[in-house]
C-alpha positions as CSV (number, residue, x, y, z in Angstrom):
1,X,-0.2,26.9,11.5
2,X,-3.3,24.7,11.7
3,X,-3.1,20.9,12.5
4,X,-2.1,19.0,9.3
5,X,-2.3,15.7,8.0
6,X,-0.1,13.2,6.5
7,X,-0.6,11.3,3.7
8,X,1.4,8.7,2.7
9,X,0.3,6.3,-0.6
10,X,2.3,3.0,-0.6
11,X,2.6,1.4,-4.3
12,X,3.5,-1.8,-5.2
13,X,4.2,-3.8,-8.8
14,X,3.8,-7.4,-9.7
15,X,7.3,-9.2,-10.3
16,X,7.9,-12.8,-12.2
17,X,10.8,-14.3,-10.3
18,X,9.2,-14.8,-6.3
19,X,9.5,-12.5,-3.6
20,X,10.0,-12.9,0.1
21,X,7.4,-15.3,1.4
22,X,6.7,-17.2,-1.8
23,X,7.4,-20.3,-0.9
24,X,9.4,-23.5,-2.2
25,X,8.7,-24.8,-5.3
26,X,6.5,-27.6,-6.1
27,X,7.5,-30.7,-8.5
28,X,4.0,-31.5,-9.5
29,X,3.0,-30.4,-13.4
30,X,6.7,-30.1,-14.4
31,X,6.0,-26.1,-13.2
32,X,6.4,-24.5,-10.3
33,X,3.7,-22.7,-8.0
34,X,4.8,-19.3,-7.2
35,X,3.3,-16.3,-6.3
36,X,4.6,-12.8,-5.9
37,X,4.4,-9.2,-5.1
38,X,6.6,-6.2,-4.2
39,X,5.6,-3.3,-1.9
40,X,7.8,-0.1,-1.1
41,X,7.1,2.8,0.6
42,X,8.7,6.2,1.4
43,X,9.2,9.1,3.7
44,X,6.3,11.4,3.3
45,X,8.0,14.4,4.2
46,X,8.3,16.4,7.5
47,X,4.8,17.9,9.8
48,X,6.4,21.5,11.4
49,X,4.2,23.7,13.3
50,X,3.8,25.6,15.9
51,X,2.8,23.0,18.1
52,X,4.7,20.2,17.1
53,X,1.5,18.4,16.7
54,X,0.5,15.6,14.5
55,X,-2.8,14.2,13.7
56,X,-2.9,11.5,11.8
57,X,-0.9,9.0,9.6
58,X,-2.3,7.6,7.1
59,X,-1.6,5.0,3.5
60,X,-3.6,4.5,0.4
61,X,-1.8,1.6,-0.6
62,X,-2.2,0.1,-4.4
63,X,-0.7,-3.3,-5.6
64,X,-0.7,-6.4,-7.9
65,X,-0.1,-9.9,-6.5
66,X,0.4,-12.9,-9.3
67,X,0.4,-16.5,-8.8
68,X,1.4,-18.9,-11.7
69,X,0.9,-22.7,-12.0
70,X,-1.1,-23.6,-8.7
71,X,-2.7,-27.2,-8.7
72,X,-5.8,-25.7,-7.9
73,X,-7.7,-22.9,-8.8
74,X,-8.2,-19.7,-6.8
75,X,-11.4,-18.2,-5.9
76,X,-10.8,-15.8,-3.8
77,X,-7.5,-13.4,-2.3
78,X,-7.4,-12.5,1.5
79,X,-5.6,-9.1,1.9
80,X,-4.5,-8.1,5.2
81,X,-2.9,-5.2,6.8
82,X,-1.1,-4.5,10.0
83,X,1.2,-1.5,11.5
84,X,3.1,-0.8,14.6
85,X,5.6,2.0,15.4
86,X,8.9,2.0,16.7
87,X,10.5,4.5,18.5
88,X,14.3,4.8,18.6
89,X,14.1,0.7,17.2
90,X,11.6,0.2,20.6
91,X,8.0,-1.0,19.8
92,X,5.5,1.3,20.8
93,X,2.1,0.5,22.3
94,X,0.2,-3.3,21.3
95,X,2.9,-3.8,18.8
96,X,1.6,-5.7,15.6
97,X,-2.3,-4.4,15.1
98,X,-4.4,-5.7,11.9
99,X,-6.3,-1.9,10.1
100,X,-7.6,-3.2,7.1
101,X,-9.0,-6.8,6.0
102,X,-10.9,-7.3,2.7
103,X,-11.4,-10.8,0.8
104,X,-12.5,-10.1,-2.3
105,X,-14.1,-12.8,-4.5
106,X,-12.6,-13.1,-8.5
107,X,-16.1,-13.5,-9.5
108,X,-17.6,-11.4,-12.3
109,X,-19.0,-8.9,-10.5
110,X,-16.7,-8.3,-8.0
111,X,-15.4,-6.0,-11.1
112,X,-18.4,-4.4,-11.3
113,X,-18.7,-3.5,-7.7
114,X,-15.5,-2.6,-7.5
115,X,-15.4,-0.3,-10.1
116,X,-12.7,1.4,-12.0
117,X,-10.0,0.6,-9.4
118,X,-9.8,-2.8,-9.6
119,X,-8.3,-5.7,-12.2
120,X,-8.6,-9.2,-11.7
121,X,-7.9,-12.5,-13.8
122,X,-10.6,-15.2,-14.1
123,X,-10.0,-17.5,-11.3
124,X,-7.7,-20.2,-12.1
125,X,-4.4,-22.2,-11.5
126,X,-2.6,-18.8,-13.0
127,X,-3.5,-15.5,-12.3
128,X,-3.5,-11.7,-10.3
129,X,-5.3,-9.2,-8.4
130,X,-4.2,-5.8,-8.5
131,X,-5.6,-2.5,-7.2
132,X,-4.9,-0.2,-10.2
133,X,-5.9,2.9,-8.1
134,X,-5.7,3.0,-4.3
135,X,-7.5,0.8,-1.6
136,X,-9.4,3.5,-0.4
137,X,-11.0,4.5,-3.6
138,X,-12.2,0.4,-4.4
139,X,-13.3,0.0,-1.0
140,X,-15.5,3.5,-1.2
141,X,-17.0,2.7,-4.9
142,X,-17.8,-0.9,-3.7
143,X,-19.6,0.3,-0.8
144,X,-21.5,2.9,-2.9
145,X,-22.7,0.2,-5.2
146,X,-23.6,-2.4,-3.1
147,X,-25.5,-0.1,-0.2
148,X,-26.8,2.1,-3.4
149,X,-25.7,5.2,-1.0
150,X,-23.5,8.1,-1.7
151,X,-21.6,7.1,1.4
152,X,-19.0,6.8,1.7
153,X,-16.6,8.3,0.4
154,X,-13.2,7.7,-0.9
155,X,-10.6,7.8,1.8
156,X,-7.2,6.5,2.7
157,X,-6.3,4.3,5.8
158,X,-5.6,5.7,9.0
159,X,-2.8,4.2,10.6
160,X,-2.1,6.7,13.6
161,X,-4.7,9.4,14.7
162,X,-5.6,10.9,17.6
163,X,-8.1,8.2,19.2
164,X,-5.6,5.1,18.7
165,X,-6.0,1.7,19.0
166,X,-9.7,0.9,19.8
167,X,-10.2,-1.0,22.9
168,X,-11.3,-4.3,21.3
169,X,-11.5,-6.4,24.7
170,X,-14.3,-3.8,25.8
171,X,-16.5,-5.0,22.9
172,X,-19.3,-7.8,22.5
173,X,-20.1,-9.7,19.3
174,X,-24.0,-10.7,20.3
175,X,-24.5,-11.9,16.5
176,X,-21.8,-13.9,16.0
177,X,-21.3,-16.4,19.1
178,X,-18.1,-17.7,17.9
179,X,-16.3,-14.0,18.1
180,X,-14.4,-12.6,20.5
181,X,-11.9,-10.0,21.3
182,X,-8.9,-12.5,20.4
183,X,-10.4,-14.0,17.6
184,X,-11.4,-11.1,15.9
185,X,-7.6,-9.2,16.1
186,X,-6.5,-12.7,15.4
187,X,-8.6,-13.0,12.2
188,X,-10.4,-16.6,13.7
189,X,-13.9,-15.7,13.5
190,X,-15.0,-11.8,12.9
191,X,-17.9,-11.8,12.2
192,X,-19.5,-9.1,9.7
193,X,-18.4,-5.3,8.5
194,X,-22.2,-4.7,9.1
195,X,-21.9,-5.6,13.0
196,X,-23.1,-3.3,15.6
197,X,-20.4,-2.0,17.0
198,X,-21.7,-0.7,20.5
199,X,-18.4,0.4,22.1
200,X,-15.7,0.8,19.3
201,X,-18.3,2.0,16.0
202,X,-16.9,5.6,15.8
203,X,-13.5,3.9,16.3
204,X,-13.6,1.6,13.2
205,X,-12.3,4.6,11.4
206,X,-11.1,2.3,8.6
207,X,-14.3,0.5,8.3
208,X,-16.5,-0.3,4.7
209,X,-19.2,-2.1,6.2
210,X,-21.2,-2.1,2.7
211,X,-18.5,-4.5,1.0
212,X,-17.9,-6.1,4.3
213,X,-14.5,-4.8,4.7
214,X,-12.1,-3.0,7.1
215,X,-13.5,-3.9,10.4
216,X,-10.8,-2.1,12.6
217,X,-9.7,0.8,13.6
218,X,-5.7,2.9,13.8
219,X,-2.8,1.3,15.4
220,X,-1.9,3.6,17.5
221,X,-2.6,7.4,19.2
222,X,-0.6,10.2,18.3
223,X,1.3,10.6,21.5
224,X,4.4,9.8,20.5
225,X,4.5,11.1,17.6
226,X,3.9,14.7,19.2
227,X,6.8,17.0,20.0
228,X,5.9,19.7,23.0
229,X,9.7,21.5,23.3
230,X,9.9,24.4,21.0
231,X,12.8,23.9,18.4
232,X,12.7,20.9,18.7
233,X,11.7,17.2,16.4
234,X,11.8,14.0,16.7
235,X,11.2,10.9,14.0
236,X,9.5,7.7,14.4
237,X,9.3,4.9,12.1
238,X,5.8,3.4,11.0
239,X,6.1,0.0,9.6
240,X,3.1,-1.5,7.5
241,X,2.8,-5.2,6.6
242,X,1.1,-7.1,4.5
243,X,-0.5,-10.8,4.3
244,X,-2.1,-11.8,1.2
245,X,-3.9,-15.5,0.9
246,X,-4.8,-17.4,-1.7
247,X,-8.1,-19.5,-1.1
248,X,-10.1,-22.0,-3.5
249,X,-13.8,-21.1,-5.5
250,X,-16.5,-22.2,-3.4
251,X,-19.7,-21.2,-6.5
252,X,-22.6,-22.5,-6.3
253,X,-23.9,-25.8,-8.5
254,X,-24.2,-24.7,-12.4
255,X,-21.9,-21.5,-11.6
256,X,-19.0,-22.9,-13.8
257,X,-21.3,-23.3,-16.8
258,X,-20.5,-19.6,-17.3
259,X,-17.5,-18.7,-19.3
260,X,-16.0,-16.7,-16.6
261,X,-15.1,-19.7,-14.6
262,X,-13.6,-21.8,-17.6
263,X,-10.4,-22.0,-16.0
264,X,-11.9,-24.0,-12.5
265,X,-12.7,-27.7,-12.2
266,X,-15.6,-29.4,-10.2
267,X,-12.1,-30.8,-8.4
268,X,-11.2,-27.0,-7.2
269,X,-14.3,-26.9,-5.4
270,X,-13.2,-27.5,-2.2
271,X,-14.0,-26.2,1.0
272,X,-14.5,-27.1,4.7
273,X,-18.4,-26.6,5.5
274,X,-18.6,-24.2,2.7
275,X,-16.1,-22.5,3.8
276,X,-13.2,-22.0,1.1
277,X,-9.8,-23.6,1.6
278,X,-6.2,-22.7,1.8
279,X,-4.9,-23.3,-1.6
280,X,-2.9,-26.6,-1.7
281,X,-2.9,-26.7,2.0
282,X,-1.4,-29.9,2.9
283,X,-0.8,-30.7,-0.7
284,X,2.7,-31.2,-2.8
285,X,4.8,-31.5,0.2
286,X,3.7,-28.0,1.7
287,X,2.5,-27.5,5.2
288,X,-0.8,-26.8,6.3
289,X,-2.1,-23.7,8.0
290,X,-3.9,-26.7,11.0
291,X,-0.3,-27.2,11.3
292,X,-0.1,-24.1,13.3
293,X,-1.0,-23.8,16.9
294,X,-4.8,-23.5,18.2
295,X,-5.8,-23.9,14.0
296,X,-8.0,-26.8,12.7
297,X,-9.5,-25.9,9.7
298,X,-7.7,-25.5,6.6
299,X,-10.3,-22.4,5.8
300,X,-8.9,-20.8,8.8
301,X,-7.9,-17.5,8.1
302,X,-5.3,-16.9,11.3
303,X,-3.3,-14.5,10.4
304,X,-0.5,-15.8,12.8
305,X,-1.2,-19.1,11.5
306,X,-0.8,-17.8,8.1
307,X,2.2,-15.9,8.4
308,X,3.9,-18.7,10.3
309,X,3.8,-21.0,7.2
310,X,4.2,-17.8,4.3
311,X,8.2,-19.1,4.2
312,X,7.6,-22.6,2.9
313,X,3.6,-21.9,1.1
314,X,3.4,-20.6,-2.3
315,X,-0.9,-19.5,-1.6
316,X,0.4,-17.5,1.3
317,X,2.8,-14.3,0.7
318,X,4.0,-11.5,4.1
319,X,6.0,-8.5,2.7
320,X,7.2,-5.9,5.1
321,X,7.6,-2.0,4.4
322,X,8.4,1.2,6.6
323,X,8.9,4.8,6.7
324,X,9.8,7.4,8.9
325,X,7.7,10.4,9.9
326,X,9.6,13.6,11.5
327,X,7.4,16.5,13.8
328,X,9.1,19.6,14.6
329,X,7.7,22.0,17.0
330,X,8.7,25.7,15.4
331,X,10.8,27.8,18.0
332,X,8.6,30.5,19.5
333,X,10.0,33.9,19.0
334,X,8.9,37.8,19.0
335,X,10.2,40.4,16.4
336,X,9.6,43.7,16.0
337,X,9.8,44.7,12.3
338,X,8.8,48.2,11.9
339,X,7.4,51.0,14.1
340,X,7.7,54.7,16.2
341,X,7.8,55.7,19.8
342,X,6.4,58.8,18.8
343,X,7.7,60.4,21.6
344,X,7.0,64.6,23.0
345,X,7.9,66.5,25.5
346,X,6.4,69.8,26.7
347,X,7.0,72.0,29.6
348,X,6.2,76.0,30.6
349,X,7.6,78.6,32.9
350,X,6.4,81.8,34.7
């Protein structure tokens, strides 16, 4: 049996009341700034062969994330994603690695360029974002559009293959002077989808460099996942989890005479060196993300930083899901299952 793969779509739905991560409630407006979302996964199913062999693990993950009655308008929605594996409840390899980062804009033609996979309110105090088919397939069309290429193509996220975790401390960030290994797995300062990635490019498997998205590679290798003793399996657990951010319309002067931004005030305009803000960071009695260790912007985009302050911060939402993923190596064996000796015997005398 050849090498297969495994494909596992997580899907998620918006929910009213708030999730895990939504924050307190704020007093201001008589309403209360929430956001929400709910992800789920399950088990994909068992990989037997003859090898006991797997070669990659992957998601396609779709979603919608609301928020409802924000002081200030959003502008744009940081989505991040991380993995590890565990292996009998032990972490295996880096622990917590970032696969997939994309910040789309709600601007008009963000729906454009993201084509038929993608909704999106106007932005404003009240709103959603929701991938209506999988992340793969919005990340794919954008890149088609905006590079005018037939490349690439739709595909899911890897999340275990056979390379692994890319060895980010090997690379260098020439372009961008404030980048560096830590900052760029830390989400400080990483420069551009479009960077020329000397040592880990092939690696960057989840990559869309034409809508500036992706920018790293799998969590892990496929080591421990393999089984080598005939008649034998084993099952790990792969844990996904997801950031999302809520940060604040930077547009240009004479942007908000279009209709599409009727729902934003010159006063949401705000940003740090034109650079969009946290949503309400520091505002209404909830913390801010310079709060945080090592942070001191509030357009930082930190993902410790962020996740650190998602308990008490409506604009910042973490949501954990996991399944488990079984190998079996098939039990080598011979049979016989039809056949004849064909046997003689001959012999002569005087």
């Amino acid at each position: 049996m050849e090498r297969r793969s495994l494909l596992k779509t997580i899907g998620g739905i918006g929910v009213t009341a708030s999730a895990a991560g939504a924050g307190v409630l704020a007093t201001s407006g008589g309403a209360s700034a929430q956001s929400s979302v709910d992800i789920t996964a399950t088990s994909p199913g068992n990989i037997s062969n003859d090898r006991g062999d797997l070669t990659k693990v992957t998601i396609d993950p779709s979603f919608r994330i609301e928020w409802d009655d924000f002081d200030t308008a959003v502008g744009k929605v940081m989505v991040l994603i991380e993995a590890r594996t565990l292996e009998g409840g032990e972490v295996q390899g880096e622990g917590w690695t970032p696969i997939l980062r994309m910040t789309p804009w709600l601007t008009e033609d963000q729906q454009q360029n993201g084509g038929p996979h993608i909704d999106y309110s106007k932005p404003g105090t009240t709103g959603h974002f929701e991938i209506t088919g999988t992340i793969g397939q919005q990340l794919a069309y954008s890149s088609r559009v905006r590079t005018e290429s037939s490349e690439p193509t739709a595909r899911p996220i890897e999340v275990v293959n056979e390379t692994g975790r890319p060895d980010y401390s090997s690379e260098s960030f020439p372009d961008y002077s404030s980048v560096d290994s830590s900052s760029y797995l830390g989400g400080g300062s990483i420069g551009s989808a479009t960077q020329n990635y000397d040592t880990i490019g092939s690696e960057l498997v989840n990559n869309f460099p034409g809508t500036d998205a992706g920018y790293y590679g799998a969590a892990i290798n496929t080591d421990n996942f393999d089984v080598p003793e005939d008649g034998t399996s084993d099952t790990d657990t792969v844990e996904i989890r997801y950031t999302f951010a809520f940060y604040t319309p930077t547009f240009a002067e004479g942007e908000l005479e279009s209709s599409w931004y009727e729902n934003v005030r010159d006063s949401d305009l705000q940003d740090v060196n034109g650079n969009s803000k946290l949503v309400m960071d520091g505002e209404d009695g909830y913390p801010s993300v310079t709060d945080e260790p090592g942070v001191s912007s509030q357009a930082s985009n930190n993902y410790d930083a962020l996740q650190s302050i998602a308990d008490s911060h409506p604009a910042v939402i973490t949501t954990t899901t996991s399944f488990g993923v079984t190998v079996e190596n098939e039990e080598a064996g011979t049979t016989i299952t039809s056949g004849s000796t064909n046997t003689t015997a001959s012999g002569g005398g005087q």
